[in-house]
Structure formats: structure tokens, C-alpha cells
C-alpha positions, 0 to 999 in steps of 0.5 A: 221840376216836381217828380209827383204831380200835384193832386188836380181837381178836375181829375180826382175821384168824387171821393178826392174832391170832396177831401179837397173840398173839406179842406178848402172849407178849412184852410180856404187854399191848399199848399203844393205839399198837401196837393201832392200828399193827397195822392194817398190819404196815408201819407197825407194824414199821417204828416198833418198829424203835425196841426195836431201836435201842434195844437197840443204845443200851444198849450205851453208854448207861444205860437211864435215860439213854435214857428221859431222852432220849425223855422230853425228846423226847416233852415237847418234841413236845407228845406227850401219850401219850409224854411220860405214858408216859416221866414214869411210867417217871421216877416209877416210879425216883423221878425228878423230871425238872424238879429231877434233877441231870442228868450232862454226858451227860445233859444233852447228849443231853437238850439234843441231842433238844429241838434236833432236834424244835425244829428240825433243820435248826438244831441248833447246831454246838456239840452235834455238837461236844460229842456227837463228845467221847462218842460215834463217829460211829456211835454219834451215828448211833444216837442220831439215828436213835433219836431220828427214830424217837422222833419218828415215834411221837409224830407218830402217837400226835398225828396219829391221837389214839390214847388214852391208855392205861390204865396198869395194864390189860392188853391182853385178848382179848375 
């Protein structure tokens, strides 16, 4: 069970609604993560930074290369939310992540996202040698802030046990 309800919209302020609005338009439903989150819009803008960052990786990386990395990251962090989120989006593209024959880069930014949630104060030099073969400093940046960002959702999905969303029903006013 959830310790933070998600936002209702029968109960939000005019001001709620009409950010639950927008973001219908947008998105056209909401998951229970951004429901919860929008208790304060802080938090809620501050971990959607993450469609920002990742806007900017797919300047340079594929959009599958990206959900293999946040995939790698969620599984890793035990994020149950993330991780059925991300598998789906693998599903959906016909993609087994346990058989998938990964490119080097791939496999280099899956390897990269494990060794920063295992630990980041001890991800081996030889991957920051590897990333620095791909990538500019700015970039490696970017992917390293899109992980941390990664990893802040997972944490709040965990920490507050949001549920698990439903996958095909869309977020509606009640």
C-alpha cells in the first residue's frame, strides 16, 4: 500500500487541476508516480527534469539505447515500477533484454548505469575510459545526470511504494 495518496482530481485546488489538465493534453494519462509527485510541484518538476535530459540524449543516442539504460538502471535498483515500465517498452519493440545482442555502446552504457547504482563511488576507471572513446565530457555529463535522475525516480516509486500502475487505463477526472 501507498504511504502518499495519489493526487485526485475531484479534490485539487483550481491551481492542481488545471497542471493535471496540461499534462493530460500532453501525455493524455498520468502515471501514479507523477500523481503522487504532484502533491508539490517542487518535487514534481524537479524529477521531470528527466524528459528534459532525455530530450538532449537523443541528440547522440538512440531512443532504444536510452531505454536500455534506464532499464538496466531500474532493474538494478530493484525498482519494481521502473523496471515493469521499461520491460513493456522492450516488449512492446520485440526486445528480450536477457538474450538481445547489445552493440558496444550499449552494453557500455548498460555496464555504466549497474555500476552507478551498485556503487558510484567505485565505478571502475576503465568505463570512464571506454565512455570517454564515445562521448565528450559533456555528454558523459548528461548521461550521468540522466542516470542520477533515473535513480531519484526509482527511489521515490520505492520509498513512498507508489503502485504499480495499470498499464492500459488512462488517468481520468473523476
Amino acid at each position: 500500500m501507498a504511504y502518499i495518496s495519489q493526487l485526485p482530481y475531484d479534490n485539487a485546488s483550481s491551481e492542481e487541476r488545471a497542471r493535471i489538465d496540461r499534462l493530460m493534453e500532453g501525455n493524455g494519462r498520468l502515471t501514479n508516480m507523477k500523481l503522487t509527485l504532484l502533491h508539490s510541484e517542487p518535487a514534481f518538476h524537479a524529477l521531470m527534469e528527466w524528459y528534459t535530459l532525455e530530450r538532449e540524449l537523443e541528440k547522440f543516442l538512440p531512443e532504444r539505447t536510452i531505454n536500455f539504460f534506464s532499464y538496466a538502471i531500474s532493474h538494478e535498483n530493484d525498482c519494481l515500477i521502473c523496471d515493469t515500465f521499461f520491460t513493456q517498452i522492450l516488449t512492446d519493440a520485440g526486445i528480450d533484454f536477457a538474450t538481445f545482442d547489445f552493440s558496444d555502446e550499449e552494453k557500455l552504457l548498460i555496464d555504466y548505469g549497474r555500476a552507478i547504482v551498485q556503487d558510484a563511488n567505485r565505478v571502475p576507471p576503465e568505463i570512464f575510459d571506454d565512455l570517454k572513446k564515445h562521448w565528450n565530457e559533456e555528454q558523459i555529463v548528461l548521461i550521468t545526470a540522466f542516470a542520477t535522475i533515473m535513480i531519484a525516480t526509482n527511489l521515490i516509486n520505492k520509498t513512498l511504494q507508489v503502485e504499480l500502475d495499470e498499464r492500459l487505463i488512462p488517468y481520468t477526472k473523476q
